[in-house]
C-alpha positions in Angstrom: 10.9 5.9 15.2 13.0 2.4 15.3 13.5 0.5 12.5 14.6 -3.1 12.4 14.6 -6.1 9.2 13.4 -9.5 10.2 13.5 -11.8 7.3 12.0 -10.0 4.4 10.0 -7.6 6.5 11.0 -4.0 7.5 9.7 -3.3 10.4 9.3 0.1 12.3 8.1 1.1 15.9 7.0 4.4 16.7 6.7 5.5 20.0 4.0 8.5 20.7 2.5 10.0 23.6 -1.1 9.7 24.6 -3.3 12.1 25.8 -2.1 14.4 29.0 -3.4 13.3 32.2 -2.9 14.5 35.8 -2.4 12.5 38.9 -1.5 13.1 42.6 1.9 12.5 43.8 3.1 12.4 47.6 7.3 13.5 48.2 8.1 13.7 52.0 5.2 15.0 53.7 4.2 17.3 50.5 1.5 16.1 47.9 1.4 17.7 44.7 -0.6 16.7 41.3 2.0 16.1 37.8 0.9 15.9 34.1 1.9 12.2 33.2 1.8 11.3 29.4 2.0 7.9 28.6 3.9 6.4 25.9 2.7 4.0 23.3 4.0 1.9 20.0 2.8 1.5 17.1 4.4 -1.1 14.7 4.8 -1.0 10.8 5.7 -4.0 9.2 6.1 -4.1 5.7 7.4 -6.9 3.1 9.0 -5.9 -0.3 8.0 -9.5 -1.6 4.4 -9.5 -1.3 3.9 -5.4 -0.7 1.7 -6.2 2.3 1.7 -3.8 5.3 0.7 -4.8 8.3 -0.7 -2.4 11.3 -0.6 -3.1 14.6 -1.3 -1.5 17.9 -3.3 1.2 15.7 -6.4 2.0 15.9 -8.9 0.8 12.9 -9.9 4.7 12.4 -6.5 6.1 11.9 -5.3 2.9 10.1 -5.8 4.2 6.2 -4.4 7.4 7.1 -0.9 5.8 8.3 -1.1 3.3 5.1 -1.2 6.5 3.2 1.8 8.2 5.4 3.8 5.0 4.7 3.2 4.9 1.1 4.1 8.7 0.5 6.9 9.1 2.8 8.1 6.1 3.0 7.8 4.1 -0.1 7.3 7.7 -2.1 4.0 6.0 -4.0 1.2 7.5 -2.5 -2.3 5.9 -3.0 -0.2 2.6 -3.1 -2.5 1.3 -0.7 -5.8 2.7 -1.9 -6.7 0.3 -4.8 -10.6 -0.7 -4.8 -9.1 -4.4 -3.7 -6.4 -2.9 -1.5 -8.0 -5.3 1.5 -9.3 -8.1 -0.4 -6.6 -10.3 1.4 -8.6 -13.4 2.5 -11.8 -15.3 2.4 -14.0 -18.1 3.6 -15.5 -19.7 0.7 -13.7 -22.7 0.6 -15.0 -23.5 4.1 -18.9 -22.8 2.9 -18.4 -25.0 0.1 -17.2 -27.7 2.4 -19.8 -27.4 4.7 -19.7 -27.7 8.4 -17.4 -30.8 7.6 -14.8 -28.5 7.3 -11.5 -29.7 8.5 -8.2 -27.5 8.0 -5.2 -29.5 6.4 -1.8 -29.1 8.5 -0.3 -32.5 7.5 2.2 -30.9 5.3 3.9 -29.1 8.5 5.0 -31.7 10.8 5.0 -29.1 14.0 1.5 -28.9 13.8 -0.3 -30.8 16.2 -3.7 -30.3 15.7 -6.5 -27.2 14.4 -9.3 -26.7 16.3 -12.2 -24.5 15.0 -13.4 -23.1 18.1 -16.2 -20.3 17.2 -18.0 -19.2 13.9 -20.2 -16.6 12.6 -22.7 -17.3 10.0 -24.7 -14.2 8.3 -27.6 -14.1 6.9 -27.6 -11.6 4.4 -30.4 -10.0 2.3 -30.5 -7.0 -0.2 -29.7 -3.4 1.6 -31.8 0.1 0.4 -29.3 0.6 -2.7 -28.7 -3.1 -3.8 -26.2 -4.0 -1.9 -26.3 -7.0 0.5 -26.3 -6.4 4.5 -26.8 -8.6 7.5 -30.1 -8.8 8.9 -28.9 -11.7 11.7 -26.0 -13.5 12.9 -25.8 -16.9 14.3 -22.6 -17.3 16.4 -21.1 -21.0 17.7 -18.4 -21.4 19.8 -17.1 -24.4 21.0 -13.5 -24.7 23.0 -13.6 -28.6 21.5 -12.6 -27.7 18.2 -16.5 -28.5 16.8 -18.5 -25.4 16.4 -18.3 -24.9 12.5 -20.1 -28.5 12.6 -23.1 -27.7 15.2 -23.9 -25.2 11.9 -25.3 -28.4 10.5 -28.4 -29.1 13.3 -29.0 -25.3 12.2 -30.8 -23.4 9.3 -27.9 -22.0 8.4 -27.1 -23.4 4.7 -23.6 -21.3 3.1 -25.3 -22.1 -0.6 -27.7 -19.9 0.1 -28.0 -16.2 1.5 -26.0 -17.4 4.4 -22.3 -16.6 4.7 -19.7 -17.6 7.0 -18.6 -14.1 8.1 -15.6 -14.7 10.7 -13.9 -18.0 12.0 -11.8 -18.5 15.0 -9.3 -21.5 15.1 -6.9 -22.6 17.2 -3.5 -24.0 16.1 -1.8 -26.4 18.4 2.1 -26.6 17.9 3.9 -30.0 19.1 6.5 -29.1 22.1 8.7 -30.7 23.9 7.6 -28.4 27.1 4.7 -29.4 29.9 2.5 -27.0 28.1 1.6 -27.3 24.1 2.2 -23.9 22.2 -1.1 -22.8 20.6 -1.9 -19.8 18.8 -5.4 -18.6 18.7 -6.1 -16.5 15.6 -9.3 -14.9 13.8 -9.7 -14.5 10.2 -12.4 -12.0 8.7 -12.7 -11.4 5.3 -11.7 -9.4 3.2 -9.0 -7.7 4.9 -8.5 -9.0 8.6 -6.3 -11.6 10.6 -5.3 -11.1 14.0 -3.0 -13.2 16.2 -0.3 -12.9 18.8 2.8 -12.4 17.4 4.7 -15.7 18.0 7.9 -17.6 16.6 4.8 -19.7 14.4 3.9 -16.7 12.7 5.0 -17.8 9.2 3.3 -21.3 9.8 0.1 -19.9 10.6 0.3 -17.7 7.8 1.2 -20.7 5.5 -1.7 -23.0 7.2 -4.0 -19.9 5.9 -2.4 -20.0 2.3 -2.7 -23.8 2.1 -6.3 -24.1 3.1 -7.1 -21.8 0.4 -8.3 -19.1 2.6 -6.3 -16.2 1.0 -7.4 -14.7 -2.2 -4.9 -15.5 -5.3 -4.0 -11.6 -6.7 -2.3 -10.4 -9.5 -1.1 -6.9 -8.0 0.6 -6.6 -4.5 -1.1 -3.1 -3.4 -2.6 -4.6 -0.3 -2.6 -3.7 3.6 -3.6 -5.9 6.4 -5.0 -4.9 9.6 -3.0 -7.3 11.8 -3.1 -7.2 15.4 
């Protein structure tokens, strides 16, 4: 395990071995078959401002397990993570109120060039055998021009009724001085999921999500995010 602080994160890398696998090897004129394991990372990265732990390079099965690891052994609070609301990071409603008119706000940062909504997921939800509400159909738009949240509007789909917008993919498009324009590409599923590349834009990407009202206001800090 490695440990590192960048800003007002502490971050930690653990390296682990997959599973044992064999493979044929050829020295001089003699072949021969090893066991090779393979190593991997996996990277904690945890804020004591916000509480929020972020998991990456971990699978989504295990994830709550290590959030529970990191919480007892690290942070000697276990359950710190497993609040009822402990993923209830973000969400999409200000973009169904809007409508497929929906257009993010970046003029406060003046790097950001542009945001381009390139693919959508609108769910069409109806009452499940115990109550609760489940997706009986997905309509899915992509479009690389930065306009498929608004081809929702030559569609049934209507977010004040039982549709939902379920996942958006944008893509934020940084000014540079460089032949090619820095972009981050980043997908935002409520409640609990964002995933992105790990760039040097991370904070304003994080900010551009705060500031378009996509991330739920909360009174307690006992979250973890699923961050790729």
């Amino acid at each position: 395990v490695g440990d590192y602080d960048d800003d007002d994160e502490i971050n930690l890398v653990v390296s682990h071995g997959s599973m044992v696998s064999t493979m044929p090897v050829v020295e001089g004129q003699v072949e021969r078959v090893i066991s090779v394991r393979q190593i991997s990372h996996a990277v904690l990265r945890y804020s004591e401002n916000t509480g929020m732990l972020r998991l990456a390079r971990i699978r989504k099965a295990h994830q709550p397990e290590i959030a529970e690891l990191f919480a007892s052994i690290i942070l000697d609070r276990p359950g710190f993570f497993d609040g009822d609301d402990a993923q209830d990071l973000y969400t999409l409603r200000p973009i169904e109120l809007a409508g497929p008119g929906f257009a993010f706000d970046a003029a406060y940062d003046p790097l950001i060039d542009k945001v381009l909504i390139i693919e959508a997921a609108a769910d069409l939800m109806a009452p499940g055998k115990k109550g609760y509400p489940r997706v009986v159909r997905t309509l899915r738009s992509r479009d690389l021009g930065g306009d498929a949240l608004q081809h929702f509007g030559s569609t049934p789909v209507s977010f004040g009724g039982a549709w939902r917008l379920g996942e958006l993919v944008f893509r934020i498009l940084f000014k540079g001085d460089g032949k090619r324009q820095p972009q981050v590409t980043v997908k935002l599923r409520p409640p609990g999921v964002v995933q992105f590349r790990r760039t040097q834009h991370e904070a304003r990407v994080m900010k551009l999500i705060e500031r378009n009202g996509l991330m739920n206001d909360r009174d307690d800090f006992e979250v973890v995010d699923a961050a790729e």
